[in-house]
C-alpha positions in Angstrom: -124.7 38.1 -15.2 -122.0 39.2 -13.2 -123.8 40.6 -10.7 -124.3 37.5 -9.2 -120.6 36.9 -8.6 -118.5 38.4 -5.5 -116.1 40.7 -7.3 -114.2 42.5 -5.3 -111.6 45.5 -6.9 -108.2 46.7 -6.5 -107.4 44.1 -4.0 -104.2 43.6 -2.7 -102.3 40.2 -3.6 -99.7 40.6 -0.8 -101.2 38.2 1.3 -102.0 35.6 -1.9 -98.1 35.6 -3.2 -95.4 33.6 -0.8 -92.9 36.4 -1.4 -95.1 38.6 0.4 -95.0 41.4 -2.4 -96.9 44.2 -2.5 -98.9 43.8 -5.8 -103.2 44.9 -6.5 -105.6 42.6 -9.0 -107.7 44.9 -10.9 -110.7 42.7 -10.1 -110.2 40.0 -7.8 -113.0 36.6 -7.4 -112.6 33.8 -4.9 -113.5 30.7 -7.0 -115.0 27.7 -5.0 -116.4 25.6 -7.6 -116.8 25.4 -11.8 -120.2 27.0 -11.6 -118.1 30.1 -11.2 -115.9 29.7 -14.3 -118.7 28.9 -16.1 -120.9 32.5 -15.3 -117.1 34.3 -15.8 -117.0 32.2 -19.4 -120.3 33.7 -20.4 -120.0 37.1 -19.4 -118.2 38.9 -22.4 -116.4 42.0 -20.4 -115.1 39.2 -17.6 -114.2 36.7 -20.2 -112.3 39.7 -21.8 -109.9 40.4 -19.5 -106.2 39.3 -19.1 -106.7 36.3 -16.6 -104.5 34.9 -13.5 -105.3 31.8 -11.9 -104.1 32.2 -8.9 -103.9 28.9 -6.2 -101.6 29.2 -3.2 -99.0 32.1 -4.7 -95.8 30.0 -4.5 -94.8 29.7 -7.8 -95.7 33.8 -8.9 -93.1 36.7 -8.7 -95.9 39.6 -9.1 -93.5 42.8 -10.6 -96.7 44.9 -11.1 -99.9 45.3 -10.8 -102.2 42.9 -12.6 -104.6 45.0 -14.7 -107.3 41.9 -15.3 -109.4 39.4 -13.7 -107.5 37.4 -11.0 -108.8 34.3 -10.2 -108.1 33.1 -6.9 -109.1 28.9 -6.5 -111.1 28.0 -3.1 -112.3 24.6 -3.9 -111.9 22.2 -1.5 -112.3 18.7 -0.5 -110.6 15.2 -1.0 -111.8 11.8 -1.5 -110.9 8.3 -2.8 -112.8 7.7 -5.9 -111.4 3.8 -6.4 -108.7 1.1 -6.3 -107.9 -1.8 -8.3 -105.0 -4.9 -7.4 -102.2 -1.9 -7.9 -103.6 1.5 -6.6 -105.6 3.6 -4.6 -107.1 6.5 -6.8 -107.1 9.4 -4.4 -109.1 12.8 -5.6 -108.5 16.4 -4.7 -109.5 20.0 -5.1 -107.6 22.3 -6.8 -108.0 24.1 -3.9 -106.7 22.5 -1.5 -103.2 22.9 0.0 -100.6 20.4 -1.3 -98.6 19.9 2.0 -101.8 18.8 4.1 -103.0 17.0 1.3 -99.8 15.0 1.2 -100.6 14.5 5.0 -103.9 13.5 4.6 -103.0 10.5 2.5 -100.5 9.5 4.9 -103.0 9.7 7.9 -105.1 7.2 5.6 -102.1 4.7 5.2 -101.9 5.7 1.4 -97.9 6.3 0.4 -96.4 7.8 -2.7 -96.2 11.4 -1.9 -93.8 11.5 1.2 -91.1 12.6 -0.8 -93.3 15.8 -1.7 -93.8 16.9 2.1 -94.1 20.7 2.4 -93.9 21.9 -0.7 -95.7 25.3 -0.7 -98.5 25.9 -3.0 -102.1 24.3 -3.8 -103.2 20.8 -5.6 -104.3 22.4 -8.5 -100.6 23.9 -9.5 -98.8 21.1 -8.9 -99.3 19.4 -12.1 -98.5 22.9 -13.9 -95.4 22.6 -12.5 -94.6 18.6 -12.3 -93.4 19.7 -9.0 -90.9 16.8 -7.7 -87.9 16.8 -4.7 -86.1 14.0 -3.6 -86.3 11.7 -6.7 -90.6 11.5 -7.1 -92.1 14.1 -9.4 -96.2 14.8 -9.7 -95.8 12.5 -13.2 -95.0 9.1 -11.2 -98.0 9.2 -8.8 -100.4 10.9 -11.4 -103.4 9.4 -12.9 -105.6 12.4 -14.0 -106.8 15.7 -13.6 -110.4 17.8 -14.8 -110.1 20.8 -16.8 -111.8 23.9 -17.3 -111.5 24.6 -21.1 -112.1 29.1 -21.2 -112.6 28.8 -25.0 -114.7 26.4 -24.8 -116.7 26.5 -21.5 -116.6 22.7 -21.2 -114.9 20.7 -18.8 -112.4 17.8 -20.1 -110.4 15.1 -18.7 -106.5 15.2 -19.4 -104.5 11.9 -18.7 -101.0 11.6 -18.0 -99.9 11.5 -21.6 -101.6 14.3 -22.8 -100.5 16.7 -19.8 -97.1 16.4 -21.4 -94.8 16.5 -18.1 -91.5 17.1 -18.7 -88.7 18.8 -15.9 -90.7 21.4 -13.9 -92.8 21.5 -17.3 -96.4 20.1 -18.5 -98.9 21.5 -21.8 -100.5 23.7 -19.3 -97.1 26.4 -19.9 -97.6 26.0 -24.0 -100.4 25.0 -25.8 -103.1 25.6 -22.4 -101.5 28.0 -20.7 -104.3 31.2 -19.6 -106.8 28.9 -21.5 -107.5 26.2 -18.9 -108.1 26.0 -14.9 -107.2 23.0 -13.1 -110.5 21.8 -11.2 -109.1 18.9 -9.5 -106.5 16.2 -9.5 -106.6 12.2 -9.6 -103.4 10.6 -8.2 -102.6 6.9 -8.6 -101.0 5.8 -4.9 -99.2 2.2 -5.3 -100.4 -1.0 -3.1 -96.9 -2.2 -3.5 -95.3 1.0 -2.0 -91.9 0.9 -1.8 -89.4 4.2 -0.3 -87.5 6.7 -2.5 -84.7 7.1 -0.7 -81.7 7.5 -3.6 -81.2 11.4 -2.3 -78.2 11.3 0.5 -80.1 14.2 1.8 -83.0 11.4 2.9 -80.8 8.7 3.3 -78.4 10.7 5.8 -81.5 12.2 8.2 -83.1 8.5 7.9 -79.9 6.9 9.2 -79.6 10.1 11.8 -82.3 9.2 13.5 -81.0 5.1 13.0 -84.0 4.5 10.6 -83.3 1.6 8.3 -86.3 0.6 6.7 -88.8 3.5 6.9 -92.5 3.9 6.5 -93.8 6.3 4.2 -94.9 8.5 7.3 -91.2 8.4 8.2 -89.9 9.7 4.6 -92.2 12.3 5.2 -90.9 13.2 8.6 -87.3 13.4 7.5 -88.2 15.2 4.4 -89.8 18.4 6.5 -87.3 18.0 9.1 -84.7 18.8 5.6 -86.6 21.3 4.0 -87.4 23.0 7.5 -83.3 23.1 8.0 -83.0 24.2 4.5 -85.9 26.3 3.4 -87.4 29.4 4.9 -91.3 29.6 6.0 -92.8 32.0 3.6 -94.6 33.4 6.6 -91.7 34.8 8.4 -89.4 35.4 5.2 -91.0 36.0 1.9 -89.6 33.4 -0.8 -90.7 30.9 -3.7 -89.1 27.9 -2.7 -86.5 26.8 -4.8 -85.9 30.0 -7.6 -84.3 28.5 -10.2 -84.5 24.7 -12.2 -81.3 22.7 -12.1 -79.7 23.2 -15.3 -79.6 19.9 -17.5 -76.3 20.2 -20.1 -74.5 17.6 -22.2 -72.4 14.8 -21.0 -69.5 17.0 -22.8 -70.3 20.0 -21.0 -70.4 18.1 -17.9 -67.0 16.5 -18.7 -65.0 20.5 -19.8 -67.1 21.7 -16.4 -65.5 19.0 -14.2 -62.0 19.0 -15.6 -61.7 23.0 -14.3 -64.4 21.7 -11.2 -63.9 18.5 -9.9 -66.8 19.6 -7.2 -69.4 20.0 -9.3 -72.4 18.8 -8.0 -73.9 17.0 -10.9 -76.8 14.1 -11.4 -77.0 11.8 -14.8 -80.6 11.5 -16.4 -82.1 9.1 -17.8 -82.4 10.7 -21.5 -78.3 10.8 -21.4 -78.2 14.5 -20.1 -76.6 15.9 -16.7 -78.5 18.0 -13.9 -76.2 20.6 -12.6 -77.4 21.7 -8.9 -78.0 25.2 -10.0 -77.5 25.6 -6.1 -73.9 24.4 -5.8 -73.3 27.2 -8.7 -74.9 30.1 -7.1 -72.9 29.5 -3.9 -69.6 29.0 -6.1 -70.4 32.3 -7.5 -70.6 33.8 -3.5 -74.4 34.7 -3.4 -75.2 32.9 -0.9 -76.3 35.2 2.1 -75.7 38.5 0.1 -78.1 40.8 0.2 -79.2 43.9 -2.7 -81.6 46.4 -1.3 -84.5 44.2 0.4 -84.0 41.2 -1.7 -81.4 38.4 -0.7 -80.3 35.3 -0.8 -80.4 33.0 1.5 -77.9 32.2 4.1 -78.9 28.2 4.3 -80.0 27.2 0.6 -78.4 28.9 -2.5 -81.5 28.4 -4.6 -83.9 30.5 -2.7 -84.1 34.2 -3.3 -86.1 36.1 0.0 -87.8 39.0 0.7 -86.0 40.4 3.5 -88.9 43.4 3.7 -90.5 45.4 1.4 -88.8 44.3 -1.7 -90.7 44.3 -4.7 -91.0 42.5 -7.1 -89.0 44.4 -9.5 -86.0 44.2 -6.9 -86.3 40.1 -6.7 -86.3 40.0 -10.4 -83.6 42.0 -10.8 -81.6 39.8 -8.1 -82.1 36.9 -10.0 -80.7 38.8 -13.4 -77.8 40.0 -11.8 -77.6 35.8 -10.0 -78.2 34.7 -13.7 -75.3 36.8 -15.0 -72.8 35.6 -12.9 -73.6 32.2 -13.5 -73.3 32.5 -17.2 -70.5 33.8 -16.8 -68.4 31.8 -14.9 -69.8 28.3 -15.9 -71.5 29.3 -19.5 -74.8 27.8 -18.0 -78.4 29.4 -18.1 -80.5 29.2 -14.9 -84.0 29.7 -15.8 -86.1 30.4 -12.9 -88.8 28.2 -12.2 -91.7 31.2 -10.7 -93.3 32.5 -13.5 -93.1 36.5 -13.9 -96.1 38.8 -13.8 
């Protein structure tokens, strides 16, 4: 059976991970549509194999070789599929890249995703991830998304509820993680759109450019102009975006934090916890800029750790540990890093 399928070996992932780390897949298959899945599902030596799903490489620190099947999602395409007296139902690919998908819906008058511009990776990841930035997260503009079920060979439906999104979290990291592939994602875009602009971050550039009551297409414009400013483009310096979560504590630990930091840089939720800008800690704890052996921080934004060339892996993660350390430390708070480790 597998004959049929365009398997390629010891391929190397540099070019499919944003920190630009050098890194082989053992086997390595483009996937472009389920039909593939399904002939990999079948085939018992495939099937077998330790699996990566691999989409746009943004949210993967690769410390080593993978010694399985890497599964690299191609699909494309994007579509509405309905509306009803609140929403458009907008339909895309796992395949296809988040930040022109975002732009796509705004070049058809759809808003809801502004607030996501330029957020590296693909469709299919996002809900793995519940990405979110400036106040919207996947979960508020989500309607539903197909899976394909590996121990099973079928393809389900998952709605909202059962993806289980929580901060940067969703089932597909417990109960389906390396069982199920996203194929495609349904997003519910609101008729009565109305802008997310609570960030200061948003609301600053907006009023910069003397914007007062901005179109979604305007968001979207002063959110790239902000993470352009703030963010590095993985093609020029490898990175993962932001590298660690915020930390959420206690209202109490928030209080003892802000009695020896009256600068803490911290967000209330609505579950009665605090979000701690893991950023504004790193940079309290002088990281910002510093550089160990090929890895770094960088100079603009605390949170993202960069290859500066030829860093593996290896030395990013062990960047991060030393980043983590400190942190603990000095404020008693664990960063967990949001790129998953390989």
């Amino acid at each position: 059976m597998t004959h049929s399928l365009p398997l390629q070996y010891d391929v190397s992932l540099r070019n499919h991970n944003t920190f630009g780390v050098e890194a082989s897949a053992h086997v390595y298959l483009p996937v472009t549509s389920a039909s593939t899945l399904e002939v990999v599902q079948r085939d018992a030596a495939l099937a077998a194999m330790p699996r990566l799903i691999l989409g746009g490489g943004s949210n993967i620190l690769l410390t080593r070789d993978f010694p399985g099947l890497v599964l690299h999602m191609e699909s494309k395409g994007i579509e509405i599929v309905g509306e009803d007296d609140d929403a458009t139902y907008v339909r895309a690919a796992a395949g296809e890249n988040w930040h022109q998908f975002v732009l796509w819906t705004l070049a058809h008058g759809l808003g809801g995703l502004e607030n996501l511009s330029l957020i590296p990776g693909s469709v299919g990841a996002a809900p793995i991830q519940n990405i979110g930035a400036y106040g919207i997260e996947i979960k508020d503009r989500f309607h539903a998304l197909t899976l394909f079920d590996f121990a099973t060979g079928e393809r389900t439906t998952l709605n909202k509820t059962e993806c289980m999104f929580g901060y940067r979290d969703s089932v597909f990291k417990h109960r389906l993680r390396d069982r199920g592939v996203v194929l495609d994602v349904t997003f519910t875009l609101p008729k009565k759109w109305q802008a997310v602009i609570r960030y200061a971050d948003v609301a600053n550039e907006l009023a910069a450019r003397n914007i007062v009551a901005p179109t979604a297409r305007q968001i979207s414009d002063a959110v790239i102009a902000i993470r352009t400013r703030k963010l590095p483009d993985p093609a020029v310096i490898g990175n993962a975006g932001s590298f660690f979560k915020n930390p959420l504590v206690t209202v109490e630990q928030r209080d003892a934090l802000l009695t020896r930091y009256p600068q803490l840089v911290n967000y209330a939720q609505p579950d009665g916890n605090v979000k701690l800008a893991a950023g504004w800690l790193i940079d309290q704890c002088g990281w910002k800029g510093r550089t160990a052996g090929a890895a770094g921080v960088y100079e603009n934004q605390a949170l993202v750790l960069v290859n500066r060339g030829g860093a593996s892996g290896a030395d990013i993660a062990q960047l991060a540990a030393s980043i983590q350390a400190d942190v603990a430390q000095r404020f008693n708070v664990q960063l967990e890093p949001e790129p998953i480790f390989l």
